[in-house]
N, C-alpha and C positions, 0 to 999 in steps of 0.2 A: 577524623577524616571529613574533607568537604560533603556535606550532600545537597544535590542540586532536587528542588522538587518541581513538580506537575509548573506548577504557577510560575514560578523562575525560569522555564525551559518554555514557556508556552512566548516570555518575553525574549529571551534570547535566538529564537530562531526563525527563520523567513523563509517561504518555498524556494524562493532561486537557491537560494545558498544548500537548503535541504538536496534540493531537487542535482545541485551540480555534486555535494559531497556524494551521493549514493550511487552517482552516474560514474564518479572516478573510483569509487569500490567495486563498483561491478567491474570496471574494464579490467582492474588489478588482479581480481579474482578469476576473472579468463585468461589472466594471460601468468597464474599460477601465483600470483607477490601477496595473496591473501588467500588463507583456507577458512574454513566454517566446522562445527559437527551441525549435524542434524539433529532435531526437537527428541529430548526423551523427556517419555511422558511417566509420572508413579503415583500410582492412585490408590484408596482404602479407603471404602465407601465413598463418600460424595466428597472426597477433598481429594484433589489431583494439583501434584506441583508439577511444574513443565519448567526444563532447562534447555539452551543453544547459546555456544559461547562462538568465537570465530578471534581470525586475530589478523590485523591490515595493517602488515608491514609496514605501507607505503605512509598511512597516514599516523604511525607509531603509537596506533592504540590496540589493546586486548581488553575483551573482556567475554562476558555472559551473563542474560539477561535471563532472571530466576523469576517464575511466577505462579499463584494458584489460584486456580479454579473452582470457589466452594456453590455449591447451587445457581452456577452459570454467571456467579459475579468473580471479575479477575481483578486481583491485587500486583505489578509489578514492578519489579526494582532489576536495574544494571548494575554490578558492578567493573567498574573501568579499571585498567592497567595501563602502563607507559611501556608498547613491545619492546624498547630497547632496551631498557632498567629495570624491565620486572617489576617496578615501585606499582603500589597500589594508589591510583588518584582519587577516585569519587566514586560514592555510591549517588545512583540518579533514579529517582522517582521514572517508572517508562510508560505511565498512562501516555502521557502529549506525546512523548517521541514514539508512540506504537500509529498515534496518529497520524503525525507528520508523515514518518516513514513511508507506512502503506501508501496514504493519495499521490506521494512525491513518485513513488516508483510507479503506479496507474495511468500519471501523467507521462512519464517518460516510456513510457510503452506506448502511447497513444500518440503520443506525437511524432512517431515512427510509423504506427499501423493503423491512423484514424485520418478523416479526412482531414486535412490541413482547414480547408474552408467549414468544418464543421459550426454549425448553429444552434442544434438540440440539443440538451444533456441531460439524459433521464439518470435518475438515482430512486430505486427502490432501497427501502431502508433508511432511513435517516436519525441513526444513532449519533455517536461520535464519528465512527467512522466515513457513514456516509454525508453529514455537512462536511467534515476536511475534504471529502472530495469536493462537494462542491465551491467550498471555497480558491484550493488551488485551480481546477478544471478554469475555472471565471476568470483566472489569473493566466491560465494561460494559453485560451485559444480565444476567439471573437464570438462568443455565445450571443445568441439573442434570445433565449429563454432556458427556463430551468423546471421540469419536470419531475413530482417528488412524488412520492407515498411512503407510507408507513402509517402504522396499526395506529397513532395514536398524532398522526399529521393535524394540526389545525392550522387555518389563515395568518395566528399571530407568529407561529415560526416560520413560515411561507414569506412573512413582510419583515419578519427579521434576518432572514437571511436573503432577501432583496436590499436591504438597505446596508447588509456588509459585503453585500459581492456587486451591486450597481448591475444585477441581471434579474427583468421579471422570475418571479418565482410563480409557480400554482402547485395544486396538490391536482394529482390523477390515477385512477384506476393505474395497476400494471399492466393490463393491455392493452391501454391508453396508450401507457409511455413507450411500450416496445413498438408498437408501430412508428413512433414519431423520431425516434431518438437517433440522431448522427452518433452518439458516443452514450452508452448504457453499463450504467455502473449497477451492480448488486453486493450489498452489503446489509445481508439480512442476518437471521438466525434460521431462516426458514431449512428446514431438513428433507423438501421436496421443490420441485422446479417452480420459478414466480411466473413464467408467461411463455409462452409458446414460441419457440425458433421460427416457424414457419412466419410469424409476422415479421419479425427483423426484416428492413428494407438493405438493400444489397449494399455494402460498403463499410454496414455499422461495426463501430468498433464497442467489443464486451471488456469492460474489467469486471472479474467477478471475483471477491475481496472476503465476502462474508464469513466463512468456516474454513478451516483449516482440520475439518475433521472426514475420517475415511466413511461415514455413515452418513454424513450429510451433501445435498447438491444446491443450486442455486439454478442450473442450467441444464435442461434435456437436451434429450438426445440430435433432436434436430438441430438444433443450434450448433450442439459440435460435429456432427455432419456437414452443414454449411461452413464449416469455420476451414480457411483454406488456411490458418497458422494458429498455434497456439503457444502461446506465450507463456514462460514459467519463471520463477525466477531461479530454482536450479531443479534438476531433473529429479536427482538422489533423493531428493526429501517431497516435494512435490506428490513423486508419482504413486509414492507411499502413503501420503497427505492425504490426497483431494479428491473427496469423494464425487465430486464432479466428473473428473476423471478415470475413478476408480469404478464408480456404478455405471461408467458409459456401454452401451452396447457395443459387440467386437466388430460391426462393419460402423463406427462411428470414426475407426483410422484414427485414431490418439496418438501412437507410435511416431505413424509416417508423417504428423504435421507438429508435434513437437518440435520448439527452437527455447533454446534458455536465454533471459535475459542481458547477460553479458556476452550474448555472439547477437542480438537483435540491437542492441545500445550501439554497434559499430555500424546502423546504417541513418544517412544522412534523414535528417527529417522528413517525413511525410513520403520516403524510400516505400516502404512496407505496405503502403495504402493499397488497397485493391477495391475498384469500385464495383466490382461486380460481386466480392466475397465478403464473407465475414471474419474479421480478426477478433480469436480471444485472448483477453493475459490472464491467466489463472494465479494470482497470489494464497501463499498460504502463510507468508512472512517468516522470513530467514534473519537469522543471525547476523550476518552481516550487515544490515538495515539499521538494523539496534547499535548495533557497536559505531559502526560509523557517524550517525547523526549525533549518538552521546557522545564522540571526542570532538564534532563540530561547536555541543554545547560546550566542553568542560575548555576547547580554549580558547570561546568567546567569551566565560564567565574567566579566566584567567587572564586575558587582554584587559577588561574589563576594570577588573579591580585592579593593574598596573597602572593603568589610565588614574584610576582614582587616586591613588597613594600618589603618581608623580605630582597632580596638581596640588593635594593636600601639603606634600614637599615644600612647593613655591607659596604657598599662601603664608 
């Protein structure tokens, strides 16, 4: 069977394309032509495997995307399906497509509920996760700087990642960046809050990406106080999820400012903006992410080698 890996996948795929497949999954999945399950997690001592498979009709792939957790480093693999035929297509390496995914939907949440004209883009954390953000965010609003930390930031990944996004980069405290930031990403590990809601300047848009676990937060309580929308990508697992949510105090109104992301995806750009409030999207990363962006890879990698064979043909 094909397997497509990390390195193969990192070539075959682009944010627009990322960014438009996971925008026609979501709508699919609101409007019922694609289901998911929800993350289960099985553990015995320090080694936890995590599964979520989902299946999209529309774009006639299945699968589920298997992976483990051994002392906080993750190994993961997809495997794909063809929904019509059952046929098994490719197993795919999901480090890159976990990346792709995630920053593709932070974007598309943001360019609903962030300023349109934003400038600032602070990212605490700058693992993998957080450069994908910053590389797509660069890609797709008119940034005029880029605001980083992390435990182990220096100048030369600051000027490497100005020289692949073509937006100043600097490194700054977190309460640096949360005061400055039009659009503020968190993609830590951290298992307590990075910086204080009360500085957020009124408008800012939050993606907060980092944990997907019920123990851990990224954001206190004032921030989702302030936050007049909160962005999920689906309820069911989310609220189960995200210990952001989950450890929030009960007058923080989580309930009443909830909206999932395939009913936020139906409003026109820069719709959701509110400049007096704050918007958050809480990602905890769904199944259908994964399976969508792997059938984007498995039939660009199948176009691909058509392409080849036919000219091989003619030579």
């Amino acid at each position: 069977m094909l397997h497509l890996t990390d390195k193969q996948l990192h070539t075959l795929l682009d944010a627009p394309a990322v960014q438009q497949v996971l925008e026609q999954a979501f709508l699919e999945f609101g409007q019922g032509q694609a289901a998911q399950q929800r993350r289960v997690r099985t553990q015995v001592g320090d080694t936890r495997l995590s599964t979520l498979g989902a299946v999209i009709s529309g774009q006639q792939v299945a699968g589920a995307k298997i992976y483990t957790t051994v002392h906080g480093r993750f190994n993961f693999v997809i495997v794909l399906f063809d929904a019509h035929s059952g046929q098994a297509l490719a197993t795919l390496d999901a480090g890159a497509i976990t990346q792709w995914r995630t920053a593709a939907c932070s974007v598309l949440a943001a360019q609903r509920g962030a300023n349109p004209q934003s400038r600032t883009l602070g990212v605490l954390g700058l693992g993998a996760q957080g450069t994908a953000h910053v590389q797509q965010f660069c890609q797709a609003f008119d940034l005029r700087r880029v605001l980083v930390w992390s435990p182990n930031v220096d100048q030369e990944r600051c000027r490497k990642l100005e020289l692949d996004c073509g937006v100043p980069v600097r490194a700054a405290r977190p309460d640096e960046i949360a005061v400055q930031a039009d659009i503020l990403v968190t993609a830590s590990r951290s298992r307590e809050p990075l910086f204080d809601g009360r500085t957020l300047k009124p408008g800012c848009f939050v993606a907060a990406v980092g944990s997907s676990l019920p123990t851990a937060r990224e954001l206190d309580d004032v921030c989702l106080q302030r936050a007049g929308k909160i962005i999920v990508e689906w309820g069911e697992q989310t609220l189960a999820e995200a210990g952001d949510l989950i450890l929030a105090a009960a007058d923080c109104g989580i309930q009443g400012k909830v909206s999932e992301l395939s009913d936020w995806l139906q409003l026109e750009r820069g719709q959701g903006y509110d400049a007096q409030g704050i918007c958050v999207y809480k990602s905890v990363g769904v199944a259908i992410e994964d399976i969508a962006v792997a059938g984007l890879a498995y039939r660009r990698y199948q176009h691909g080698r058509m392409a080849q064979e036919a000219v091989a043909e003619h030579e």
